[in-house]
MARBA-869304 format. One record per residue (C-alpha): residue number from 1; x negated, y, z. Coordinates in steps of 0.05 Angstrom, whole numbers, plus 32768, in hexadecimal, padded with zeros to 4 digits. Each point is the difference from the previous one (the first is absolute). Layout:
{NUM; {X; Y; Z}},
...
% end
This chain:
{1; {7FB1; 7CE7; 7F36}},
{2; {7FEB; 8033; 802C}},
{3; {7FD1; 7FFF; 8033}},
{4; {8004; 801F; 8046}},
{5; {7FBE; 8020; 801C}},
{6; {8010; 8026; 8040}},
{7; {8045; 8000; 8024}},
{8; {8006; 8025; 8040}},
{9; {8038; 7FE4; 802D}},
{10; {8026; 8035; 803C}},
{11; {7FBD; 802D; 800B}},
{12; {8019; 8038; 8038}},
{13; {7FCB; 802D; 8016}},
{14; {8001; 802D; 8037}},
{15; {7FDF; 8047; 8010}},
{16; {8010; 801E; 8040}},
{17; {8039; 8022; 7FF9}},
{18; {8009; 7FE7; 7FB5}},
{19; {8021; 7FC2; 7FE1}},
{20; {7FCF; 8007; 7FBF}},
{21; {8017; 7FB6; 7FE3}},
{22; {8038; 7FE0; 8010}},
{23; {8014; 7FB1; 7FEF}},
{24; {7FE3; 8013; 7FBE}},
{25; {7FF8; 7FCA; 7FC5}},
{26; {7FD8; 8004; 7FC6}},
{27; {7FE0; 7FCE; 7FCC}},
{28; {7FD8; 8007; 7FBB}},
{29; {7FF4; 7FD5; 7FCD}},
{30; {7FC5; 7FE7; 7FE1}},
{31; {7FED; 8029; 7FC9}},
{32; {802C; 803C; 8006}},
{33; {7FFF; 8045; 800A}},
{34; {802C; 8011; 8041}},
{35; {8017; 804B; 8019}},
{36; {8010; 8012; 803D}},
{37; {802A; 803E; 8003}},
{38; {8018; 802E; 803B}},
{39; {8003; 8042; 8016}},
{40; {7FC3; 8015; 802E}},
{41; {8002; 7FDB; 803C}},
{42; {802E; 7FCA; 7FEE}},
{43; {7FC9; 7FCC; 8016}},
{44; {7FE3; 7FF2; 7FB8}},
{45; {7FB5; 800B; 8017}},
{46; {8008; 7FE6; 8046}},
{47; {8019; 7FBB; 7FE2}},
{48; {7FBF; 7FF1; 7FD2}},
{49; {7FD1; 801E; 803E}},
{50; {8021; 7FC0; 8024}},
{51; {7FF3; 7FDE; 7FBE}},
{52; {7FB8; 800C; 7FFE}},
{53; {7FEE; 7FF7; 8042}},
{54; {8003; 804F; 800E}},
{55; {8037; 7FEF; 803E}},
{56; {7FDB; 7FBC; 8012}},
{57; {802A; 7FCD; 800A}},
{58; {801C; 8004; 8047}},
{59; {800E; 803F; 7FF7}},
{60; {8042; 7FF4; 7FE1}},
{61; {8036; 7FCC; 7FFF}},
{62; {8013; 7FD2; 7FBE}},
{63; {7FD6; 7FCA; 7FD4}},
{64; {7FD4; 8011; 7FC3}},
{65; {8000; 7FC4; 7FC5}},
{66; {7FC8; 800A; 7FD3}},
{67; {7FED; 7FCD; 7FC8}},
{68; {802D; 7FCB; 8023}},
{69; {7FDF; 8007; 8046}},
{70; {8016; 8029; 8045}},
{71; {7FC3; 8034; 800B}},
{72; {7FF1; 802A; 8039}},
{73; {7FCE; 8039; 7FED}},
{74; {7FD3; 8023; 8036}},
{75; {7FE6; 802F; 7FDA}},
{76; {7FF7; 801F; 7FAD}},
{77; {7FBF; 7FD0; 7FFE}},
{78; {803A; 7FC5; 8013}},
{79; {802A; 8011; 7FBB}},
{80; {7FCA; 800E; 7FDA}},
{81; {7FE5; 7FC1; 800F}},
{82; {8035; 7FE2; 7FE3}},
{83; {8005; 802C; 7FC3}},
{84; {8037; 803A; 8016}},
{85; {7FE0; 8040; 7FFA}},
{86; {8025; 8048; 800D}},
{87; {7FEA; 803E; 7FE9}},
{88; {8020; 8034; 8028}},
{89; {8019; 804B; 7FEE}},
{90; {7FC6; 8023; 801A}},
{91; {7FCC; 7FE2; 7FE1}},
{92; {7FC9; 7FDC; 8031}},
{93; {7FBB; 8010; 7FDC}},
{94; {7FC8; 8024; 800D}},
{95; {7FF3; 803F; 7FDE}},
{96; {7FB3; 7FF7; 8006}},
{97; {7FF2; 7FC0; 7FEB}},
{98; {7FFD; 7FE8; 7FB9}},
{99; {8034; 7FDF; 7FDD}},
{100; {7FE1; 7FBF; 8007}},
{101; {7FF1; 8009; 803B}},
{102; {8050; 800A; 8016}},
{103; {8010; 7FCA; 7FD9}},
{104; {7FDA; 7FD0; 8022}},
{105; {7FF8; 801F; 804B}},
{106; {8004; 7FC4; 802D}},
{107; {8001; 7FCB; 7FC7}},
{108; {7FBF; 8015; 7FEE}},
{109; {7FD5; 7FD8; 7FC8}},
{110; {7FC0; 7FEB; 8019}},
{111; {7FBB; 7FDA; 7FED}},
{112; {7FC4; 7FE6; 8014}},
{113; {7FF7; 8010; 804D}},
{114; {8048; 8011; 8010}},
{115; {7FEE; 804B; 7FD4}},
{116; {8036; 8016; 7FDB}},
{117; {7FEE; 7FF7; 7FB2}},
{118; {800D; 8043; 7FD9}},
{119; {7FF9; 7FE1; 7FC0}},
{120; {8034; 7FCD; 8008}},
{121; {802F; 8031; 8030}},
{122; {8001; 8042; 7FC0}},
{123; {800B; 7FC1; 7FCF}},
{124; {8036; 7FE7; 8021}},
{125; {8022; 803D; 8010}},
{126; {7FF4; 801B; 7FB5}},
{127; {802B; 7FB6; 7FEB}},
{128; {8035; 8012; 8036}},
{129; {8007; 8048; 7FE2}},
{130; {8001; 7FF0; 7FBC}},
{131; {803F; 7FD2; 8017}},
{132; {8020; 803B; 8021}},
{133; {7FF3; 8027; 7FC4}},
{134; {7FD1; 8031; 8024}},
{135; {7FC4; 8021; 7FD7}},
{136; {7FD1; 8010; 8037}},
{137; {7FBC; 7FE9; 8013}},
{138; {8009; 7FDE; 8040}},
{139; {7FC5; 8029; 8025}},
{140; {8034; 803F; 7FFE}},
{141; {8006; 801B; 8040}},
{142; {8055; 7FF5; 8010}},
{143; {8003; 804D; 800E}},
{144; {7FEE; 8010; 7FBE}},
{145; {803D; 7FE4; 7FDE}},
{146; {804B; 8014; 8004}},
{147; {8037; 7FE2; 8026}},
{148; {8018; 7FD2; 7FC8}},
{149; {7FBA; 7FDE; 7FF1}},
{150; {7FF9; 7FF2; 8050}},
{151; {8042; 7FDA; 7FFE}},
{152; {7FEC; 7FDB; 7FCB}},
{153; {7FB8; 7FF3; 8024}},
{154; {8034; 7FDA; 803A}},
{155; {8013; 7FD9; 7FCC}},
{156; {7FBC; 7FEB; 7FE6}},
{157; {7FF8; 7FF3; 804E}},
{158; {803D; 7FDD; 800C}},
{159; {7FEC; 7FCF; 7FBF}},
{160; {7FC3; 7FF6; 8018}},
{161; {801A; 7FD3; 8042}},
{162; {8023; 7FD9; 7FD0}},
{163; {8040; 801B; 8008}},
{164; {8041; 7FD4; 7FF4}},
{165; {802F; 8030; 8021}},
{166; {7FF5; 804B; 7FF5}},
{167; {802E; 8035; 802D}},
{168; {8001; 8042; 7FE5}},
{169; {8017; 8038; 8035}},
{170; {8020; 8043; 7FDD}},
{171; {7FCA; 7FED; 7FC8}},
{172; {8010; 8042; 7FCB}},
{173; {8004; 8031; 803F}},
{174; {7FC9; 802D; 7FF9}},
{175; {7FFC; 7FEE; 7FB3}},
{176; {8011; 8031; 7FBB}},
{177; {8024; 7FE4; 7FD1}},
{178; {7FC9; 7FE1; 7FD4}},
{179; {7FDA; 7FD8; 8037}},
{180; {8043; 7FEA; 8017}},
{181; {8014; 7FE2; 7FBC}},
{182; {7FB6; 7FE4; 7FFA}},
{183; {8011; 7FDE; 8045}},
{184; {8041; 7FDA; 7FEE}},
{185; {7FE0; 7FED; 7FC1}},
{186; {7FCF; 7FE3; 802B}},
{187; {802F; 7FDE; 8037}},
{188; {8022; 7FDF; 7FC0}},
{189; {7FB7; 7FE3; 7FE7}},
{190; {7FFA; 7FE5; 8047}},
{191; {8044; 7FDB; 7FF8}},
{192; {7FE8; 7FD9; 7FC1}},
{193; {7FB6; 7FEC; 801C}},
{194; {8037; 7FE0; 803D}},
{195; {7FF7; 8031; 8039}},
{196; {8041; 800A; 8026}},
{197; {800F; 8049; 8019}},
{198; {802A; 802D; 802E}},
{199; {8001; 8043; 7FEF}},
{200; {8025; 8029; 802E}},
{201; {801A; 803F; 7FEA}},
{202; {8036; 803C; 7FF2}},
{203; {7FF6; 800C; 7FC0}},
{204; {803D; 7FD7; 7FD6}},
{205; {7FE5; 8014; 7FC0}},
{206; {7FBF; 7FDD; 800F}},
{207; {802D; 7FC8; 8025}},
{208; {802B; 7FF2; 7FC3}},
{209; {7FB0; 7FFB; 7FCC}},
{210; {7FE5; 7FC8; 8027}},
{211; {802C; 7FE2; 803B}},
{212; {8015; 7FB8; 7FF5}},
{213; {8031; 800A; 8041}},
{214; {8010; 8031; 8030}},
{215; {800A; 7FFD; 8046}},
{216; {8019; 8032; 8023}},
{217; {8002; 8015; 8046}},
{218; {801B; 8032; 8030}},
{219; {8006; 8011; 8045}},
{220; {7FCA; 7FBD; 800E}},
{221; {8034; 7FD5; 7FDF}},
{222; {7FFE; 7FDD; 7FBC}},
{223; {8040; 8010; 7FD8}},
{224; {7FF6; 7FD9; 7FC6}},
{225; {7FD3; 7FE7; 7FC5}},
{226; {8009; 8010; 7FB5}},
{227; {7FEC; 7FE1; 7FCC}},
{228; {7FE7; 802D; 7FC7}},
{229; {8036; 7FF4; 7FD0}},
{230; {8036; 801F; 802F}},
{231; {7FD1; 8035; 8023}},
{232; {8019; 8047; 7FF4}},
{233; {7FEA; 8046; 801B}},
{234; {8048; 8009; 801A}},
{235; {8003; 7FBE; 8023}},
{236; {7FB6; 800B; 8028}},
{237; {801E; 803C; 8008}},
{238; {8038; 7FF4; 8024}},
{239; {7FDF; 7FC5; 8025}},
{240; {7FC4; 8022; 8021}},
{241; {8033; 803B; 801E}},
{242; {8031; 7FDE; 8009}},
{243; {8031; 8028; 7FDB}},
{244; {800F; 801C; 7FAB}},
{245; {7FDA; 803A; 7FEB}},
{246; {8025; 8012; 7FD0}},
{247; {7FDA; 804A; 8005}},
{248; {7FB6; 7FFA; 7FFB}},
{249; {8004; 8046; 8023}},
{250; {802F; 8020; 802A}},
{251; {802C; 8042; 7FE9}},
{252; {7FE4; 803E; 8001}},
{253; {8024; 803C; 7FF2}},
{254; {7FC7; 8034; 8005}},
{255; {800B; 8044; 801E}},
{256; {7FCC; 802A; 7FE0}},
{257; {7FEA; 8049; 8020}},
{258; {7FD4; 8030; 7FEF}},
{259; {7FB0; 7FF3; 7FF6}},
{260; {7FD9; 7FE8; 8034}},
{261; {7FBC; 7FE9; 7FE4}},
{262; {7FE0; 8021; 7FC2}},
{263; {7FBD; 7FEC; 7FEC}},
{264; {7FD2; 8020; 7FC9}},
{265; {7FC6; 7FF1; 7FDA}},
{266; {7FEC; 7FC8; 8026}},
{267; {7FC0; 7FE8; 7FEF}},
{268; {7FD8; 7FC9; 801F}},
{269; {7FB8; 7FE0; 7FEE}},
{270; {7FEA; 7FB6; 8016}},
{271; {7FD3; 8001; 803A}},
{272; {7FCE; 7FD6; 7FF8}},
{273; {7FFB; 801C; 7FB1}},
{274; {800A; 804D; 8002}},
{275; {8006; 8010; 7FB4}},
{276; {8044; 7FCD; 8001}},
{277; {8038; 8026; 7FF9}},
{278; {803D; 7FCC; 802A}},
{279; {802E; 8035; 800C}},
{280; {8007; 802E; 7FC6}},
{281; {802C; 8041; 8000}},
{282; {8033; 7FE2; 8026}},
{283; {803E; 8029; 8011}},
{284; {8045; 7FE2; 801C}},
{285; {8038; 8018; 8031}},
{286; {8027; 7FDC; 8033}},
{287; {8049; 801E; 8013}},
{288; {8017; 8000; 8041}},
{289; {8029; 7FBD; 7FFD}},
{290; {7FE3; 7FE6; 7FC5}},
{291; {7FE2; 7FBC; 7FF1}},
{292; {7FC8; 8005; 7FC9}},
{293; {7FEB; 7FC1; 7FE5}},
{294; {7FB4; 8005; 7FE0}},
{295; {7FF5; 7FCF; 7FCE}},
{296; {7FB7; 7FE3; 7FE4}},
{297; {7FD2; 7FCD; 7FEC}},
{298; {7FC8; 7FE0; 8025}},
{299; {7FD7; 8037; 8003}},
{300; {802D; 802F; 7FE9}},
{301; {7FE3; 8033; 803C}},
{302; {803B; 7FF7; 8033}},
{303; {7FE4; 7FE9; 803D}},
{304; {7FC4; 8034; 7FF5}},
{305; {8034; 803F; 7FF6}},
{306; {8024; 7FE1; 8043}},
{307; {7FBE; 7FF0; 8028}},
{308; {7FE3; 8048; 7FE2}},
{309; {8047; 8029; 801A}},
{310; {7FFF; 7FE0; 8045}},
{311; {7FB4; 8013; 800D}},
{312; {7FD7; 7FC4; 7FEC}},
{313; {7FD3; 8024; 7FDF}},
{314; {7FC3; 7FDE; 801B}},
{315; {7FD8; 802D; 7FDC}},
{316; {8028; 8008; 7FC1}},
{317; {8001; 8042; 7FD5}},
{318; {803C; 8016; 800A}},
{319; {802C; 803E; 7FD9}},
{320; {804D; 8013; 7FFE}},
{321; {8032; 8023; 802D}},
{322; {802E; 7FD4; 8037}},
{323; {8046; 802F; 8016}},
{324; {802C; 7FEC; 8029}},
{325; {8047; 801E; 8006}},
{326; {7FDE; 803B; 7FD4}},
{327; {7FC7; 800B; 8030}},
{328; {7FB9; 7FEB; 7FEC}},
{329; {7FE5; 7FCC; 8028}},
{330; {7FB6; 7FDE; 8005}},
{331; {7FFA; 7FB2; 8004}},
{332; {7FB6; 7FFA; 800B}},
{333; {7FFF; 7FD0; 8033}},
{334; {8030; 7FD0; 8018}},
{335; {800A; 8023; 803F}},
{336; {8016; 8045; 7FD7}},
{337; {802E; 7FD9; 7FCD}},
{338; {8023; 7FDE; 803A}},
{339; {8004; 803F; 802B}},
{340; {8018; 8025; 7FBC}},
{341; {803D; 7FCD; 8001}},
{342; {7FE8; 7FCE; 7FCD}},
{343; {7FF6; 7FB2; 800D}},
{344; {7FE5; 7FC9; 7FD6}},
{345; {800F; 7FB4; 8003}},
{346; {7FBF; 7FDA; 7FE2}},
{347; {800F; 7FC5; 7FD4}},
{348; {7FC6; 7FDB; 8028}},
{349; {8025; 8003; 8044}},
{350; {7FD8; 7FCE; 8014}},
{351; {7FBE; 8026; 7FF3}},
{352; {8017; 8043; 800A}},
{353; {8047; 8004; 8017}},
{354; {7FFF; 7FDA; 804B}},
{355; {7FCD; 7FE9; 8035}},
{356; {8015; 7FB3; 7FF9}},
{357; {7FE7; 7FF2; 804C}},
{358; {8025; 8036; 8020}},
{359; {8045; 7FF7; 8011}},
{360; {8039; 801D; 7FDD}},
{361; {8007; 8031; 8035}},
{362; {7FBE; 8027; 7FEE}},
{363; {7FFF; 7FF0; 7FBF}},
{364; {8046; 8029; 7FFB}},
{365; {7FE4; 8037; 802B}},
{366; {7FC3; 8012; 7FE0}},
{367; {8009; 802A; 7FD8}},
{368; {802C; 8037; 8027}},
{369; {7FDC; 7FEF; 8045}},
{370; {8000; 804C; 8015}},
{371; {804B; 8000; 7FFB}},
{372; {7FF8; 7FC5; 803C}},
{373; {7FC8; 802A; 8022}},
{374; {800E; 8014; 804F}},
{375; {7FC9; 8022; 8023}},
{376; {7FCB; 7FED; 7FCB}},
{377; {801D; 7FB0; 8007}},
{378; {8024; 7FDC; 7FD7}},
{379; {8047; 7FF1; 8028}},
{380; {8009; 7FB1; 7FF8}},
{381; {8046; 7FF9; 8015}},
{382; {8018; 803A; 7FC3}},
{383; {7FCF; 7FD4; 7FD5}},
{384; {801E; 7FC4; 800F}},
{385; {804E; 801D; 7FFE}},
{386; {7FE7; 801D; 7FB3}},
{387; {7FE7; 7FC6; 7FE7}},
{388; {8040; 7FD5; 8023}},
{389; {802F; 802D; 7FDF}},
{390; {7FD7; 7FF6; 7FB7}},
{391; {8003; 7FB3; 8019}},
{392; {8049; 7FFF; 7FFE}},
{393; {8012; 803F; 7FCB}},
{394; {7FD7; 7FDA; 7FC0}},
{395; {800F; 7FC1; 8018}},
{396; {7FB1; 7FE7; 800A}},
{397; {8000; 7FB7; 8013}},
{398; {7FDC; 7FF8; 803D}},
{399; {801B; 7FF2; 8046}},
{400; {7FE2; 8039; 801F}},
{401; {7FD1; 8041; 7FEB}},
{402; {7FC2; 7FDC; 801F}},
{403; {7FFC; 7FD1; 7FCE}},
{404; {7FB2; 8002; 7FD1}},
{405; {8011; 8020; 7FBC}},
{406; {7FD4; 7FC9; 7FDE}},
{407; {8039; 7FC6; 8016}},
{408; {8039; 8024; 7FE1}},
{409; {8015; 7FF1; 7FBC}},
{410; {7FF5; 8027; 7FBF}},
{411; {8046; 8020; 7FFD}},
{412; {7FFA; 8011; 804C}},
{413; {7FBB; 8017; 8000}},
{414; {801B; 8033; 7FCD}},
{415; {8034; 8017; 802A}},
{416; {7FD9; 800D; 8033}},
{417; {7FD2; 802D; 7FCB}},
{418; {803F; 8022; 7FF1}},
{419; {8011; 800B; 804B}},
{420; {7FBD; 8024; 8011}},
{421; {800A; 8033; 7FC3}},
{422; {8044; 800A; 8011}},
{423; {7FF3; 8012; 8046}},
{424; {7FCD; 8035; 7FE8}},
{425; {8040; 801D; 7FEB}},
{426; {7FE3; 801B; 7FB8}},
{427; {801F; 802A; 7FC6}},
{428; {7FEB; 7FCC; 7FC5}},
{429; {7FEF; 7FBA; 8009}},
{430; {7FD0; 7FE1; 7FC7}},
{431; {800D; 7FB5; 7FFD}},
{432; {7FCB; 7FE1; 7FDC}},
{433; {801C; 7FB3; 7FE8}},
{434; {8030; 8006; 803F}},
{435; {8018; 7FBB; 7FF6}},
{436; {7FC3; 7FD4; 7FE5}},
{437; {7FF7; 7FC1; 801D}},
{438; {8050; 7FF3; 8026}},
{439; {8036; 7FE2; 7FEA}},
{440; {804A; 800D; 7FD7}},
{441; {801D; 8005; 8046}},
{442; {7FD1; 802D; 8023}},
{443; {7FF6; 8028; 7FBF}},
{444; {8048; 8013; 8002}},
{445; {7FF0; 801D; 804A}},
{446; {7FCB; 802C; 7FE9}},
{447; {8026; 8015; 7FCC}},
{448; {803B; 800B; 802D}},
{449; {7FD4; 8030; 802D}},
{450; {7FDD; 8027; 7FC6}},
{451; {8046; 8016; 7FEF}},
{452; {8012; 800D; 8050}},
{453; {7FBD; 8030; 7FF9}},
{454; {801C; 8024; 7FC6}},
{455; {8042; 800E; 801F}},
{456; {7FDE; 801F; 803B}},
{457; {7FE5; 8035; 7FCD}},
{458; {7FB2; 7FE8; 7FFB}},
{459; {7FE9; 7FF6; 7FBF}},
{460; {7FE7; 7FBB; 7FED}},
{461; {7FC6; 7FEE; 7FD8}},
{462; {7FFE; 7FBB; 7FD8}},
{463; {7FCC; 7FD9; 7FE7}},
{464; {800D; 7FBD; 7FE0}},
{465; {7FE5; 7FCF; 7FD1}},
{466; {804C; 7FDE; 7FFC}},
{467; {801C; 8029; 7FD0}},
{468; {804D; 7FE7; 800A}},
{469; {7FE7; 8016; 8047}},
{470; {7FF6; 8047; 7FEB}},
{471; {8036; 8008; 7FD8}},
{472; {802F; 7FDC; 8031}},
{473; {7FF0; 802E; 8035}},
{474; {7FE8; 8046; 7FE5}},
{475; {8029; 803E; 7FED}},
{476; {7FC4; 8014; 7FD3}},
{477; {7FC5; 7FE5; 7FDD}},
{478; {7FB8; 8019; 7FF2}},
{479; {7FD5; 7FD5; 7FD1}},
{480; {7FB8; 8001; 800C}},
{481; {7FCC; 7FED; 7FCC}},
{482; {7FAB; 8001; 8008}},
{483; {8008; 8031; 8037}},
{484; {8038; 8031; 7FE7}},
{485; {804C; 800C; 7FFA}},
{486; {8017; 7FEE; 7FBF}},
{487; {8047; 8008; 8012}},
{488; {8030; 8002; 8027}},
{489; {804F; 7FEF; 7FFE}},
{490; {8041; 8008; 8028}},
{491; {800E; 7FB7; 8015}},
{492; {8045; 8001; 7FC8}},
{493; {7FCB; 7FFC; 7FC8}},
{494; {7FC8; 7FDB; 8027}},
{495; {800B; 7FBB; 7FD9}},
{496; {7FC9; 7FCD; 8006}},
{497; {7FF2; 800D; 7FB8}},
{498; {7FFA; 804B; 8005}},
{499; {7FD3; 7FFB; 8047}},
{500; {7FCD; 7FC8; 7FDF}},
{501; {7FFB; 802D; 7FC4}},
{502; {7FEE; 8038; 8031}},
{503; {7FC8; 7FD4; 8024}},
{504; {7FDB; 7FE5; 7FC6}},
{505; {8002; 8046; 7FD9}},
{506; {7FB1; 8007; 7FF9}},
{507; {7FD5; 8040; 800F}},
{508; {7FF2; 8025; 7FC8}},
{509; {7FBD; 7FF7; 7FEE}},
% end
């Protein structure tokens, strides 16, 4: 018979301004592997924050049962105490220290004299990594490993405080698909050595490999729980918006005109490594219009021939020939490519896309703040009527344009990305992995104004590691392979088959 381990009875939590939970219900068993799906900002993260003592209790209104007793946690050393441990979306350790070091930071191993003990702290922390499956030596500074080897070092971390109930936030994110699969695999292991876990995310096909049940929640509300014999994509679907999609994206009959962007001989070398060739004798066109889906690998050179276009150079040798609407062009900087009518959305908006402490206000105005500009100052009142009207138009969800970036979701963080370049009023729009990170519902949004773009006559630029994604939304496909176009295809013969075939076409040697 089953066991239950945490139930959470009517939790409501209130921001000003913002229901974020409401009444909301929630237990996992013993043993299992629970999912909590939602689009962004249904409450998913803000109901384990009150869970692990993020939102202390107090601070919200309901009763938390875990292992047969009320508790009331202060703080994250509260849960932990007790054997909860949550390791959040943006992962919390430091780039400088080693990775033993993280793993331990304030549960630190220590000997004679109150010292910390090396020895015993790498030996420990090689143990905990071998269980992880991590081959590093555990004096390896974090920053010197990628994004899927950290998670897994919050693992190692979270297993060494003798963790019993493990909450995964968004876990895959920022993950290819390799580490990804390497992580499930792990979360699975976890399940058989008796560790209970709650992995929150989006991604249904990852949902479906290891969830036991799903819950799913939307608008702050729990709408029901599912075991994993009767979970479907169409059903999560349909719960976390509220409504069928029975289109994964909406119509779009295109109304292509003559060509706007034409690009030639683009090549680009790697900065730090200047006999690299990333971009190699590159040469597309974009028609006034037009959606054109580019298609790659990991690696493939992508982001590089995007980041190299819009004037990211940072020191990069750089070759090839940018016209626009016949005219040659120069893209050296970012400042000339936008003035020149092009704009870029990063994939990292995070990084490079919005200043998460400014409000949504600036963050939309920044880039076009001469077109706000009244003798030499920027007028606050247009800024704030701009950003207002973006507010309402793309449907960002935030009660007003004063609002930090950083608290919006993913979905509406994007949108707000989207509003800034939009306002710059370019020509083409690259969209670099324009929906990475949101949900079904606000995925369909995006999608939704990529097509609005189009039908204003600006060519559209897209980037995506979803492949359905491309082809669902493009009117025309470029594969790119180690740096170069191996081919490209009019989206009535741009099967999945034919576009992989184009990305893993090797270089000739």
């Amino acid at each position: 018979m089953s066991e239950t381990i945490l139930e959470m009875r009517g939790i409501t939590k209130t921001f000003p301004g913002v229901k974020a939970l409401s009444n909301v219900n929630f237990s996992v068993e013993r043993g299992e592997i629970h999912a909590i799906c939602g689009e962004n900002g249904a409450g998913k993260s803000t109901l384990m924050k009150v869970l692990s003592g993020v939102y202390p209790h107090g601070s919200y209104d309901g009763e938390i049962r875990y292992a047969d007793e009320v508790v009331e946690f202060k703080n994250l050393r509260d849960s932990e105490a007790r054997g909860i441990v949550i390791i959040h979306q943006e992962l919390a350790l430091s780039p400088y220290l080693s990775i033993a070091e993280n793993i331990f930071l304030n549960n630190e191993r220590k000997g004679a004299g109150g010292l910390i003990d090396w020895n015993k702290t790498n030996y420990e922390a090689a143990a905990l990594l071998k269980r992880v499956g991590l081959k590093e030596n555990p004096t390896t500074s974090v920053n010197q490993i990628g994004v899927g080897k950290q998670q897994l070092v919050e693992i190692a971390k979270a297993l060494s405080k003798e963790v019993k109930l493990l909450i995964l936030d968004e876990p895959t994110a920022a993950l290819n698909d390799e580490d990804s699969d390497h992580l499930l695999d792990l979360i699975l292991s976890l399940r058989e050595q008796g560790i209970t876990s709650i992995i929150i995310s989006h991604k249904l096909n990852e949902i479906k490999k290891v969830a036991d049940t799903v819950t799913v929640i939307r608008d702050g509300k729990t709408i029901e729980t599912i075991a994993k014999a009767d979970v479907t994509e169409d059903r999560i679907i349909k719960d976390m918006v509220g409504r069928d999609l029975e289109h994964r994206y909406p119509d779009h009959e295109p109304q292509i005109g003559e060509e706007l962007l034409r690009v030639e001989d683009w090549t680009a070398h790697h900065p730090q490594d200047p006999s690299r060739v990333v971009v190699d004798n590159v040469s597309i066109n974009v028609r006034a219009g037009e959606i054109v889906g580019i298609a790659g690998l990991m690696g493939a050179g992508r982001t590089e021939f995007a980041m190299s276009l819009f004037g990211h150079s940072y020191g990069t040798r750089i070759s090839g020939k940018v016209f626009l609407r016949g005219r040659e062009i120069k893209t050296r900087t970012v400042a000339e490519a936008i003035e020149n009518g092009i704009a870029y959305a990063t994939e990292d908006r995070k990084t490079y896309g919005l200043n998460l402490i400014e409000d949504i206000k600036r963050n939309i105005s920044m880039a076009s703040l001469k077109k706000l500009e009244r003798g030499g100052l920027v007028d606050d009142n247009e800024e704030y009527k701009v950003a207002n009207g973006y507010r309402r138009s793309m449907n960002i969800k935030a009660p007003n344009v004063l609002v930090p970036t950083g608290k919006l979701s993913g979905g509406n963080q994007q949108k707000v990305v989207l509003s800034k370049w939009i306002y710059s009023d370019p020509e083409v729009l690259i969209l670099d992995e324009p929906t990475r990170g949101i949900d079904v519902g606000a995925k369909y949004e995006i999608y939704t104004i990529i097509n609005k773009l189009a039908a204003e006559g600006k060519g559209v630029i897209v980037i995506s590691s979803e492949l359905p994604e491309l082809l669902g939304i493009s009117d025309r496909v470029y594969a790119l392979s180690e740096g170069r176009i191996t081919g490209e295809l009019p989206i009535g013969d741009a099967t999945p088959e034919n576009v992989l075939k184009l990305m893993t076409m090797e270089k000739p040697r």
